[in-house]
Each structure stands twice: as structure tokens, then as C-alpha cells.
C-alpha positions in Angstrom: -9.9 -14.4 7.0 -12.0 -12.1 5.6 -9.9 -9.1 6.9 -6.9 -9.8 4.7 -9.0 -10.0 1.8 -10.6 -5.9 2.9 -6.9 -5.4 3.3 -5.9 -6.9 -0.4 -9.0 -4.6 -1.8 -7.5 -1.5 0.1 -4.2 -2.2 -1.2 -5.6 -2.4 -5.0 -7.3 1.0 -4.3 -4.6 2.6 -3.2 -2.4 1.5 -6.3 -5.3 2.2 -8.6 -5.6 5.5 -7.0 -2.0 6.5 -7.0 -1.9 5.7 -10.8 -4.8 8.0 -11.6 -3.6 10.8 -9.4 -0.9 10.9 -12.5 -3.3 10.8 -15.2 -4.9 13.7 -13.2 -1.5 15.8 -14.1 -2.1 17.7 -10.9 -5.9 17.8 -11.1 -5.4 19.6 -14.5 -8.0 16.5 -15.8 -10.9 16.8 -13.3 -12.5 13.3 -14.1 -9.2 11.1 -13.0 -8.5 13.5 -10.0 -12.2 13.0 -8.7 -11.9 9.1 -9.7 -8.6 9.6 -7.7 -10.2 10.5 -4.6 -13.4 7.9 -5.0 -10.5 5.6 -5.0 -9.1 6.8 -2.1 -12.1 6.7 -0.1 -12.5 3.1 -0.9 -9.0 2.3 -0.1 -9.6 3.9 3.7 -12.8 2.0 4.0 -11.9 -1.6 3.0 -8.3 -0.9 5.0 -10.9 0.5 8.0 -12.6 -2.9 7.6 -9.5 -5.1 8.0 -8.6 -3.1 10.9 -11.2 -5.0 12.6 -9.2 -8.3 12.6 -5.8 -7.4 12.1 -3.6 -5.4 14.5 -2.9 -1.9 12.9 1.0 -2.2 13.2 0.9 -5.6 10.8 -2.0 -3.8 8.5 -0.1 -0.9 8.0 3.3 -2.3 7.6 1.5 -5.1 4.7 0.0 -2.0 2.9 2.9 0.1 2.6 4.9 -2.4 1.3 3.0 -3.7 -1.4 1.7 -0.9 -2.0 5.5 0.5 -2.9 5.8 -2.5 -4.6 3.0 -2.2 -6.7 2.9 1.2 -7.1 6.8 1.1 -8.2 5.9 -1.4 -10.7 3.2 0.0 -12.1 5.2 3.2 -12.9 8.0 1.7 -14.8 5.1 -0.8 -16.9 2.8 2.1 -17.4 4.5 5.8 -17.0 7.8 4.0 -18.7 9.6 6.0 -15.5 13.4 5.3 -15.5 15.0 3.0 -12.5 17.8 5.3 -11.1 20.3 4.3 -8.5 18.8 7.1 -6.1 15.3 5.6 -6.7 16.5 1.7 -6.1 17.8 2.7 -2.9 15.5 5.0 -1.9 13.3 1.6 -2.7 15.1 -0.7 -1.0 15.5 1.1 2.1 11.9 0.9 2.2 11.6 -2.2 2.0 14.2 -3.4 4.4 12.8 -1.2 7.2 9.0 -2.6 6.0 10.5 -6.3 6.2 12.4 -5.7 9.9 9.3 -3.9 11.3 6.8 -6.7 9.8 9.8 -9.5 11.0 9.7 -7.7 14.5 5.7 -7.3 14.6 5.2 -10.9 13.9 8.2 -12.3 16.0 6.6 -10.0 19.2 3.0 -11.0 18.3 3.3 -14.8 18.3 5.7 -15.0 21.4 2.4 -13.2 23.3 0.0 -15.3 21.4 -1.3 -12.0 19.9 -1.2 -12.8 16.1 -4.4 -12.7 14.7 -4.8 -14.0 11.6 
């Protein structure tokens, strides 16, 4: 059970991470583009550590998606970034094609008796 809490601490990382390579205004501000990259690191360790109990596919398909989700929200609450019809379905085709792989992963993984949790 562990390994889904590495993967929730990777996921934070990565959002945390995405949010300060903004701040870094292309690396312009040294101290958020370096804090960028420690954040990074962290977010490939703890998601490295959650790959030990959870298949890769499912990892993956978990941290992209909330990590778009999160990442999308934090950009409208924070950067005050405009919702466009472009970016909703740009957005929402994401997340479809995150929910049919994670429906098909799942689906595959418990007829074989493979889903690790």
C-alpha cells in the first residue's frame, strides 16, 4: 500500500515542479529553475519507488492524469491562465484516452489476476 502513497508523493512533485518551472520564466530566476529540477528528481524517485509494487502501465497512466489535472488547476488558481475551447479539448482528450487506457489496464489486469494493489 505503500507504493501508491510514493506514487501520490511523485505526483505532488511533479505538480510542484511544473508550477515552479513557471516562476523560473525560462530559467531567467535561477533559484525556482534549480528548485524546479530538485523537484523533479524527487518526483522520478518516489514514482521509481512505486514502480516496485505497481505495474508501470497503471503507474504511468495515474500520474499523467492527475498530474494534468492538477497541474491544469493549478494554472487557472495561480497563473489566472484563461480556459479556451482549444485548451478544454485539448484537456479532455487527454483525459478520455488516460480513462480508456487505465479502464483497459485494469479490465486486462484483473481477468489474469495481475492487479497489484
Amino acid at each position: 500500500m505503500f507504493y501508491y502513497f510514493y506514487l501520490s508523493l511523485a505526483i505532488l512533485f511533479e505538480i510542484a515542479a511544473t508550477s515552479l518551472l513557471k516562476l523560473s520564466q525560462g530559467f531567467s530566476k535561477l533559484f525556482f529553475g534549480c528548485l524546479a529540477l530538485m523537484f523533479y528528481g524527487l518526483c522520478f524517485f518516489f514514482l521509481s519507488l512505486s514502480l516496485k509494487g505497481i505495474q508501470l502501465n497503471l503507474a504511468y497512466a495515474i500520474w499523467s492524469a492527475i498530474g494534468l489535472v492538477g497541474t491544469t488547476i493549478l494554472s487557472i488558481l495561480l497563473w489566472h491562465e484563461k480556459v479556451t475551447a482549444v485548451s478544454l479539448f485539448r484537456d479532455k482528450s487527454s483525459y478520455c484516452r488516460t480513462l480508456f487506457l487505465l479502464n483497459f489496464i485494469t479490465k486486462d489486469s484483473l481477468e489474469n489476476g495481475e492487479l497489484y494493489v
